[in-house]
KOLRO-47999 format. One record per residue: residue in one letter; x, y, z of N, C-alpha, C, O in turn. Coordinates in steps of 0.001 Angstrom, whole numbers. Last residue first. Layout:
<drenses>
+------+---------+---------+---------+---------+---------+---------+---------+---------+---------+---------+---------+---------+
! code !     n.u !     n.v !     n.w !    ca.u !    ca.v !    ca.w !     c.u !     c.v !     c.w !     o.u !     o.v !     o.w !
+------+---------+---------+---------+---------+---------+---------+---------+---------+---------+---------+---------+---------+
!    A !       X !       Y !       Z !       X !       Y !       Z !       X !       Y !       Z !       X !       Y !       Z !
...
+------+---------+---------+---------+---------+---------+---------+---------+---------+---------+---------+---------+---------+
</drenses>
This chain:
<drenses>
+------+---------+---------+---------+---------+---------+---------+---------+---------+---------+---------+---------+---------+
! code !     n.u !     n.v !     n.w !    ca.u !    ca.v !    ca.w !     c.u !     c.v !     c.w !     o.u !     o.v !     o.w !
+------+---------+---------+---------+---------+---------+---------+---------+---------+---------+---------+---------+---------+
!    X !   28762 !   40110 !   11391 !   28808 !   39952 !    9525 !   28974 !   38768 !    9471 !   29066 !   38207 !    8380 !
!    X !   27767 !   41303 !   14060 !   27901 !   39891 !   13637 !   27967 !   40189 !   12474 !   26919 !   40775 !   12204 !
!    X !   27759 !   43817 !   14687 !   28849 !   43694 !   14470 !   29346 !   42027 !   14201 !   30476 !   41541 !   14136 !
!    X !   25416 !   45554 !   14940 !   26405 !   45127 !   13154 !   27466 !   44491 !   13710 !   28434 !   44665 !   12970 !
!    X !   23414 !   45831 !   16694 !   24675 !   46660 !   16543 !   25617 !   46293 !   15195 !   26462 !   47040 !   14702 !
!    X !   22178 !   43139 !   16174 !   21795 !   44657 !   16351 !   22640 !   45506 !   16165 !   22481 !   46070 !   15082 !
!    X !   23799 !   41484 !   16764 !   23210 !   41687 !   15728 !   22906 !   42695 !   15114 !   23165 !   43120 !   13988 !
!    X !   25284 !   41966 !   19328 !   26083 !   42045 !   18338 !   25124 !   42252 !   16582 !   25527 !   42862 !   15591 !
!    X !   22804 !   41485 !   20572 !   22954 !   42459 !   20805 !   24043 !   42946 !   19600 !   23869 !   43996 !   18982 !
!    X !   22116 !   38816 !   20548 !   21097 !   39881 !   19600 !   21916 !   40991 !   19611 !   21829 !   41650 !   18575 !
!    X !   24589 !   37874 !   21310 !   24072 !   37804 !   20305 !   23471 !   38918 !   19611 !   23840 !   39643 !   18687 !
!    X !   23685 !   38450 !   23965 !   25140 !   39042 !   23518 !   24973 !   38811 !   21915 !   25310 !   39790 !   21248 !
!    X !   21407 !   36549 !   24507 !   21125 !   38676 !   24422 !   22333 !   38752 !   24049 !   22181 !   39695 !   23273 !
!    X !   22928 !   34215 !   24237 !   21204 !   34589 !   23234 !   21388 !   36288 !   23229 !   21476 !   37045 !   22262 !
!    X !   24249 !   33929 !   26015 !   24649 !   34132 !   25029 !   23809 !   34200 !   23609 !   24078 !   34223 !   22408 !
!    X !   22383 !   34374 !   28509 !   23114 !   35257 !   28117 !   24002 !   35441 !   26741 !   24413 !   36524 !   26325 !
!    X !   20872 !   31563 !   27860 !   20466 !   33260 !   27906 !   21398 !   34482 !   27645 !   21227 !   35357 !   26797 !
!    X !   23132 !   29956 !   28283 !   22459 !   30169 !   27028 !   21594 !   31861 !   26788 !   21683 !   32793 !   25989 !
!    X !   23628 !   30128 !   30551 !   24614 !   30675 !   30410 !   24127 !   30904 !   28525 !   24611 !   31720 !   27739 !
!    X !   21061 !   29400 !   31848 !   21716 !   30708 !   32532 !   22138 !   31380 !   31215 !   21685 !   32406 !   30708 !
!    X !   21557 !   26827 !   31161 !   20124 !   27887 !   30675 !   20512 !   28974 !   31129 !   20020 !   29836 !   30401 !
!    X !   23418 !   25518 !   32672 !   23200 !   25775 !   30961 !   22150 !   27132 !   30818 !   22335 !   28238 !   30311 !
!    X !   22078 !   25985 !   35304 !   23311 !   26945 !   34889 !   23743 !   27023 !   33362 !   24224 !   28010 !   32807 !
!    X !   20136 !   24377 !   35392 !   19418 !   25565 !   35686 !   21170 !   26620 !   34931 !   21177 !   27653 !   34262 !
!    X !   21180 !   21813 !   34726 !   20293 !   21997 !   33819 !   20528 !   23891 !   34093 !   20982 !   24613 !   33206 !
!    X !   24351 !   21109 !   35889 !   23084 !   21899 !   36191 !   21975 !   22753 !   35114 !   21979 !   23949 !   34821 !
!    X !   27058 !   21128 !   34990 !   26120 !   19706 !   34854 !   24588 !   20441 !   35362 !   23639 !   19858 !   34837 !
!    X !   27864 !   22245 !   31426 !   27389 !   22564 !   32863 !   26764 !   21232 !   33025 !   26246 !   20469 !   32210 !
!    X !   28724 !   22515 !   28753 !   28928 !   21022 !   29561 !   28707 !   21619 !   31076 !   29585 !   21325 !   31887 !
!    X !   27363 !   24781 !   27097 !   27426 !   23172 !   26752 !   27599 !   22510 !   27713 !   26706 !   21681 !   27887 !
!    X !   27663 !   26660 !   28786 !   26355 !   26703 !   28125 !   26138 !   25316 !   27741 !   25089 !   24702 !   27932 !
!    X !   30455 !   26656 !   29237 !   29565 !   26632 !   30118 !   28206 !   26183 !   29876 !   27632 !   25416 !   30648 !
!    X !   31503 !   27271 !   26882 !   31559 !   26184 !   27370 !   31332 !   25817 !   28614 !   31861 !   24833 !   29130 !
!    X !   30543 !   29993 !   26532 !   29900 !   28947 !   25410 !   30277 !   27642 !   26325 !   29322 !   26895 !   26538 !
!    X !   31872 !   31329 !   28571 !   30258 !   30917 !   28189 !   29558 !   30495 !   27752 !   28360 !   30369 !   28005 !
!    X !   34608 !   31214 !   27864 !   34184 !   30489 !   28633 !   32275 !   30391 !   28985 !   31674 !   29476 !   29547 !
!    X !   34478 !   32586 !   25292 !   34352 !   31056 !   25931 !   34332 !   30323 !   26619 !   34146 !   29113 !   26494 !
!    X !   33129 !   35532 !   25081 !   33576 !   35140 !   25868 !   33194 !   33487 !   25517 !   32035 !   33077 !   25454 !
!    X !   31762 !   36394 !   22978 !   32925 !   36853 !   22816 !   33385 !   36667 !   24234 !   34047 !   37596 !   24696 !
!    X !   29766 !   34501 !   20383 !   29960 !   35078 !   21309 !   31399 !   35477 !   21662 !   32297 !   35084 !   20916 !
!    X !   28935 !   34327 !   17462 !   28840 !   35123 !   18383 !   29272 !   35644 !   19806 !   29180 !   36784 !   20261 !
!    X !   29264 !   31602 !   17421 !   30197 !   32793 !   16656 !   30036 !   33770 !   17238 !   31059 !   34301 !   17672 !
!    X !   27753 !   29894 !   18899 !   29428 !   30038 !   19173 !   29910 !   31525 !   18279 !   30813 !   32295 !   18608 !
!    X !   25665 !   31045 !   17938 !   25914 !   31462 !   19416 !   27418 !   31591 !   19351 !   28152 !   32559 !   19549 !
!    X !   25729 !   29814 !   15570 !   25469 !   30861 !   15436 !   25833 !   31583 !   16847 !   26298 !   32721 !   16791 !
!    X !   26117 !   26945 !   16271 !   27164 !   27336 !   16079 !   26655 !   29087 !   15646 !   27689 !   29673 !   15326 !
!    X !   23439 !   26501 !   17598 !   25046 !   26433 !   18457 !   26154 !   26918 !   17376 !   27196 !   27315 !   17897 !
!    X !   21494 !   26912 !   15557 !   21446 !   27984 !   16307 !   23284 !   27641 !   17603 !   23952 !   28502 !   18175 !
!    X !   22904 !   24508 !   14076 !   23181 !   26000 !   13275 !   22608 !   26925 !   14582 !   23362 !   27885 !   14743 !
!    X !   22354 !   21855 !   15658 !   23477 !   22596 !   15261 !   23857 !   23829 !   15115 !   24805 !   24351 !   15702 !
!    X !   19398 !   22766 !   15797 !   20179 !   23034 !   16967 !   21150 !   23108 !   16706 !   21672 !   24150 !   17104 !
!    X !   18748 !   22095 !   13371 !   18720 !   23676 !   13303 !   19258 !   23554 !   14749 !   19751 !   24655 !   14995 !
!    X !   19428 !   19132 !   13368 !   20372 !   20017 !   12021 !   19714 !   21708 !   12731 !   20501 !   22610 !   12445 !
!    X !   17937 !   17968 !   14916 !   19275 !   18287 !   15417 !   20225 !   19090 !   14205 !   21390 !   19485 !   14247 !
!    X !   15347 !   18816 !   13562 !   15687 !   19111 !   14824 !   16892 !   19313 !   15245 !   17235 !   20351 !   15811 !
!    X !   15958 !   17248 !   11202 !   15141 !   18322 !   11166 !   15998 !   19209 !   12675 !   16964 !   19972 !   12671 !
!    X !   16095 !   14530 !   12211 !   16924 !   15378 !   12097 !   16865 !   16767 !   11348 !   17918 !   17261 !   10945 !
!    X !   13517 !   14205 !   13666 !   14163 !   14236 !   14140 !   15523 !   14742 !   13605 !   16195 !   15382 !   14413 !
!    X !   11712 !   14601 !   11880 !   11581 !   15775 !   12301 !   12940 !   15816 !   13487 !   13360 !   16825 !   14052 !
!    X !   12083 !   11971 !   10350 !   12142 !   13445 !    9268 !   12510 !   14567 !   10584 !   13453 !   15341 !   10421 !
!    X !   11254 !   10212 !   11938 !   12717 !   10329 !   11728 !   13195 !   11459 !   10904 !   14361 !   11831 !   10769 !
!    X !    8668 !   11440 !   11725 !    9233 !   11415 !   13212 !   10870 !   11062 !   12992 !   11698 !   11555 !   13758 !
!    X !    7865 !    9907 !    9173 !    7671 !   11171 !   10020 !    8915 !   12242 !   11002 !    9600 !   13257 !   10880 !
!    X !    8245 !    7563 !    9796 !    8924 !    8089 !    8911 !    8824 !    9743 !    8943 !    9725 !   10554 !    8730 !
!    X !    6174 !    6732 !   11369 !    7483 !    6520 !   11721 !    8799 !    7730 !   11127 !    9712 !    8368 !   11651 !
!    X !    4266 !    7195 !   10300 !    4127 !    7744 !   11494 !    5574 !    7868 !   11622 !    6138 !    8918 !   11930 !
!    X !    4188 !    5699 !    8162 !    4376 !    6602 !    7538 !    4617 !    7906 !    8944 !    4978 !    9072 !    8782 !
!    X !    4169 !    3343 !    9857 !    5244 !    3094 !    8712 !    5506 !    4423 !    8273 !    6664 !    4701 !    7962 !
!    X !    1485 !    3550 !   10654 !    2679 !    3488 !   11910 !    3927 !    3366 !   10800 !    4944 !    3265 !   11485 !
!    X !     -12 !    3351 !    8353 !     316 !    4592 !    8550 !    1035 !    4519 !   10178 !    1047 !    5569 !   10822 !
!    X !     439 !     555 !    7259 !     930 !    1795 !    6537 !    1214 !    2933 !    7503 !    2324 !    3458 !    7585 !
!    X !    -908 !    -625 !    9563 !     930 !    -660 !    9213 !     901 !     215 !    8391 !    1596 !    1121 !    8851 !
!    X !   -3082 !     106 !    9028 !   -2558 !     596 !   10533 !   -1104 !     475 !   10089 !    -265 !    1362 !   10243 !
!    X !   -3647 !   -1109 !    7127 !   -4194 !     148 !    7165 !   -3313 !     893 !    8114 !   -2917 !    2052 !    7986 !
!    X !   -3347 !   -4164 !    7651 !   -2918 !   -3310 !    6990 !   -2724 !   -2415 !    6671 !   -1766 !   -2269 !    5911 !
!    X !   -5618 !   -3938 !    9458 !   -4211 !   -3635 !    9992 !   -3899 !   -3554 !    8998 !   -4052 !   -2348 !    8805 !
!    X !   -7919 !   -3807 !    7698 !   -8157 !   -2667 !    8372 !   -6492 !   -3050 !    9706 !   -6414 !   -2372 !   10730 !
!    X !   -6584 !   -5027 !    4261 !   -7448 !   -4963 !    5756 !   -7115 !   -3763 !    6450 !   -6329 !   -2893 !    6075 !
!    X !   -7857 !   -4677 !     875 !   -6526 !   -4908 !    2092 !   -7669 !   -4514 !    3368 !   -8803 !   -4045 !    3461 !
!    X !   -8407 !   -5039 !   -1813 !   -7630 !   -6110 !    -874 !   -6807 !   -5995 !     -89 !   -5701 !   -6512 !      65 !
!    X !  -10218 !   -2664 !   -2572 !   -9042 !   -3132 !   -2965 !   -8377 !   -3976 !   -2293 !   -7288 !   -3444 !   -2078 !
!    X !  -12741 !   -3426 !   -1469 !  -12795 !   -3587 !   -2728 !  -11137 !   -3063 !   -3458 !  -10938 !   -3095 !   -4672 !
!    X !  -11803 !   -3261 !    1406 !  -12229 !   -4771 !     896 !  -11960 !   -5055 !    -652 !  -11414 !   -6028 !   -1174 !
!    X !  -11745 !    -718 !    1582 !  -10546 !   -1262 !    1967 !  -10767 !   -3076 !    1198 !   -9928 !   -3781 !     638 !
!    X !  -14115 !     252 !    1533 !  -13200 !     217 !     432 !  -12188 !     -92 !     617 !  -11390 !     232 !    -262 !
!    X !  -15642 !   -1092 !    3547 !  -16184 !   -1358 !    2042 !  -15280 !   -1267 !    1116 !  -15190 !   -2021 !     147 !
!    X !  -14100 !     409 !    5483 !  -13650 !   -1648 !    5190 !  -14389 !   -1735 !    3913 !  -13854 !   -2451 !    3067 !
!    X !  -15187 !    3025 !    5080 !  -13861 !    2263 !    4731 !  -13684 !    1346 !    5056 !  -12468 !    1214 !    4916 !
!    X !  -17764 !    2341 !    5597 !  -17206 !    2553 !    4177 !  -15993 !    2661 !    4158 !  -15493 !    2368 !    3072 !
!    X !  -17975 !    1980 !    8405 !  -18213 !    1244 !    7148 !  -18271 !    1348 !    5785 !  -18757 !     549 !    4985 !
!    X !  -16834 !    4411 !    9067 !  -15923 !    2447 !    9221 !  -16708 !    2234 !    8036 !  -16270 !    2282 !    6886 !
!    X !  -18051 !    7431 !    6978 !  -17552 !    6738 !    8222 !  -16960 !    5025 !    8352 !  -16660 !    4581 !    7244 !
!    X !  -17030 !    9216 !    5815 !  -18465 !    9505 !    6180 !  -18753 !    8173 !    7148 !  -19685 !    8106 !    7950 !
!    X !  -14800 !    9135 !    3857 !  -15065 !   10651 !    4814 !  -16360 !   10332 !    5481 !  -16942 !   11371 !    5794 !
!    X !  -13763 !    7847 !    1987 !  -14180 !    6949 !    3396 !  -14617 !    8171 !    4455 !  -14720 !    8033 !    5674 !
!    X !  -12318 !    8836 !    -382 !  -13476 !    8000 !    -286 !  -13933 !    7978 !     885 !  -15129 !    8213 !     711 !
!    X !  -10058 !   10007 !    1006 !  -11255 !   11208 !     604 !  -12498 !    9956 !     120 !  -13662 !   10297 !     332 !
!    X !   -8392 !    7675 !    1923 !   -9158 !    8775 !    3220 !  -10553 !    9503 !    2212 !  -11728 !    9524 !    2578 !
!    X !   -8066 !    6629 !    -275 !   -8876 !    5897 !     786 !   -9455 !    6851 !    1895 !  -10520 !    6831 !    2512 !
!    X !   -6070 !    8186 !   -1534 !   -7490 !    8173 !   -2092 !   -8312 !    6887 !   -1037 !   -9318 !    6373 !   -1525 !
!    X !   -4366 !    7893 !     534 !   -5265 !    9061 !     371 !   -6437 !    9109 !    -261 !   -7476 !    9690 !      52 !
!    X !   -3551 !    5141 !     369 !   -3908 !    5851 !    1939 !   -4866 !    7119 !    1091 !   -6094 !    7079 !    1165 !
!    X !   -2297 !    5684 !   -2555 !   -4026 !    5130 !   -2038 !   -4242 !    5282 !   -1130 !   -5393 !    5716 !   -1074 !
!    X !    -186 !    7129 !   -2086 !   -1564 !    7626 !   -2869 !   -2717 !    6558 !   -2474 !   -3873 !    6821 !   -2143 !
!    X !    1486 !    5499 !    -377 !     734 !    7306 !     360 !    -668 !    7463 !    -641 !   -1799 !    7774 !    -268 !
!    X !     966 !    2050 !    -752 !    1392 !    2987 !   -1034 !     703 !    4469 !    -653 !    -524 !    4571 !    -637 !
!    X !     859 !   -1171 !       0 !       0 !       0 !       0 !     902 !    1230 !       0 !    1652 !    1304 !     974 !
+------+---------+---------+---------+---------+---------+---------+---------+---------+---------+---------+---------+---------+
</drenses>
């Protein structure tokens, strides 16, 4: 089972079960079959957003690292063991940021 028929199965079946096993029947497939497609397409999803995710955390860490003009804050920001002192040290290298932004002096 392939995304285009999931779909042309959803806009047939808008009105309720029993018309989609009617049309799930009149192309030969069942109502798990149905379910594996879309935990297959759930999946696939979710591995999309996952590096989605760690590709713009890269680029906002290395936009900080450039920015900033003390290292020892960047390497604070990374290997603190206190959740509450990362976040400290991120804040501050969030406003030194904007602030270089603002002012021109990130090119």
């Amino acid at each position: 089972m392939n995304i285009t028929e999931l779909m042309e199965i959803a806009e047939v079946t808008k009105n309720g079960e029993t018309e989609l096993v009617a049309e799930l029947d009149k192309r030969g497939f069942t109502i798990e079959q149905l379910k594996e497609a879309f935990d297959k397409v759930v999946s696939v999803i979710r591995q999309a957003w996952k590096a989605v995710k760690k590709w713009v955390n890269g680029v906002i860490d290395g936009l900080i690292f450039a920015a900033t003009n003390n290292p020892k804050h960047y390497h604070l920001y990374k290997h603190a063991k206190k959740y509450r002192t990362r976040k400290k040290y991120r804040r501050k290298l969030l406003r030194e940021m904007a602030l270089n932004m603002a002012g021109g002096a990130f090119v």
